[in-house]
N, C-alpha and C positions, 0 to 999 in steps of 0.2 A: 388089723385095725382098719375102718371104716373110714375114708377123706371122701371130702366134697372135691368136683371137680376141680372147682380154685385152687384148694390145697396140692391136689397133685400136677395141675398146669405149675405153679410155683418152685414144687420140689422139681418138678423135670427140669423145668428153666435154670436152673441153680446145679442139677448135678449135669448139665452138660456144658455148664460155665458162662452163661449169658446171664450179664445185667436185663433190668427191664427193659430200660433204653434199647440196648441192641436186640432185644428179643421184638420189641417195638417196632423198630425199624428194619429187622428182616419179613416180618407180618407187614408192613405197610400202613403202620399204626402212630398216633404219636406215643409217649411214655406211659400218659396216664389213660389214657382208651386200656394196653393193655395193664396197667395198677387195676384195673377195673375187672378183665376179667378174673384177675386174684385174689381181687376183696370177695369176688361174687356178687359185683354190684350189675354184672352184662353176662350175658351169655355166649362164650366166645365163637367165633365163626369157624368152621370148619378146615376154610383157609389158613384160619390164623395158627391154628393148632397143626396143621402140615409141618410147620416148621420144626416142633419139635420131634414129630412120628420120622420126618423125615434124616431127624441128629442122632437116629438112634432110639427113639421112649417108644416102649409097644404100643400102639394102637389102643389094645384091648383094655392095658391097664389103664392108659389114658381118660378114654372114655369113659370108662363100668368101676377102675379099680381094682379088677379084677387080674389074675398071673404077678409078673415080672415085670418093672418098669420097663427094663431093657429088653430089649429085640430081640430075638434068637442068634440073628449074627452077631450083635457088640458082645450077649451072653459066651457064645463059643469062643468069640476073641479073649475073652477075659482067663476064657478058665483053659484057650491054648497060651497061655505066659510061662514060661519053662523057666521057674525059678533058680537054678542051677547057671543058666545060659546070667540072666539078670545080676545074679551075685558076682556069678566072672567079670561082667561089666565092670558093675562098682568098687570090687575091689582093683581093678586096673586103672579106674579114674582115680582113686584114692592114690594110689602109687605114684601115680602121673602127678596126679595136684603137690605132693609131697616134694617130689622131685623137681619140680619145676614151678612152681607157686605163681598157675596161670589165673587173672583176672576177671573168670567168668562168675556169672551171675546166676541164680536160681535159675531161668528160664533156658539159658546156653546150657547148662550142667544139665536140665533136664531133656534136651534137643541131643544136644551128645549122645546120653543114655538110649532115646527114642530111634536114633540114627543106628548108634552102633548097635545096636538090640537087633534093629530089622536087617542090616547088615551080617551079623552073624547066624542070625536067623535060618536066614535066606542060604548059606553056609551048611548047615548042619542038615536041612531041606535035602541039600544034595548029596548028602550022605558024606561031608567035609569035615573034617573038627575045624570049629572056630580059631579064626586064624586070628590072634589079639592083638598084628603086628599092624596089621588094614586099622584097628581099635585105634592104638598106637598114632596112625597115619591122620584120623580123623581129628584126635584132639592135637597134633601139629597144626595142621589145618586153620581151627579153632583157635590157636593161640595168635593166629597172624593179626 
């Protein structure tokens, strides 16, 4: 399928999680300078589109539309995620939360997740089995 630059300045801005506002003002922009280049009413500046080649959006699709939004590094990050490692997580938080019915919130649960992920990671790297007591240690941590 065929988007206008706007359209895909927009979808990047959105899958790497920036309001206009903040995409605005990481460009040097106010809000609606960039609303503008997303209706297609400006043609954006070079500068201002760094920001998102720089979060991560390929270059190439950016400009032409053409590949992968994503960059060959966040691509290889994505599809090194070791679903196995991730299920160990959750179901260790699940246990935890059950047992101890801690007060965190979406964004803490998913920090937890994002922490102990890379923690065990980094683990298994070294040719370790994941140790889920360090897991364990983090949502103590967490519950202070």
């Amino acid at each position: 399928m065929t988007t206008s630059l706007s359209e895909r300045i927009r979808q990047a801005r959105k899958h790497i999680g920036l309001s206009a506002s903040e995409a605005a003002n990481l460009a040097g922009l106010t809000r609606k300078s960039w609303e503008r280049y997303e209706l297609d009413k400006n043609e954006p500046k070079a500068s201002s589109l760094t920001i998102l080649i720089d979060k991560g959006i390929d270059a190439t699709w950016l400009l032409t539309g053409e590949g992968s939004m994503l960059g060959a590094e966040e691509q290889d990050q994505m599809q090194a995620i070791d679903p196995e490692l991730l299920r160990m997580i959750i179901e260790e938080i699940e246990a935890y939360r059950k047992q101890h019915n801690p007060t965190w919130n979406i964004a803490q649960t998913a920090r937890i997740i994002a922490l102990g992920y890379t923690m065990l990671a980094a683990e298994r790297q070294h040719d370790v089995e994941p140790n889920l007591g360090n897991l364990q240690i983090l949502m103590q941590a967490a519950n202070l």
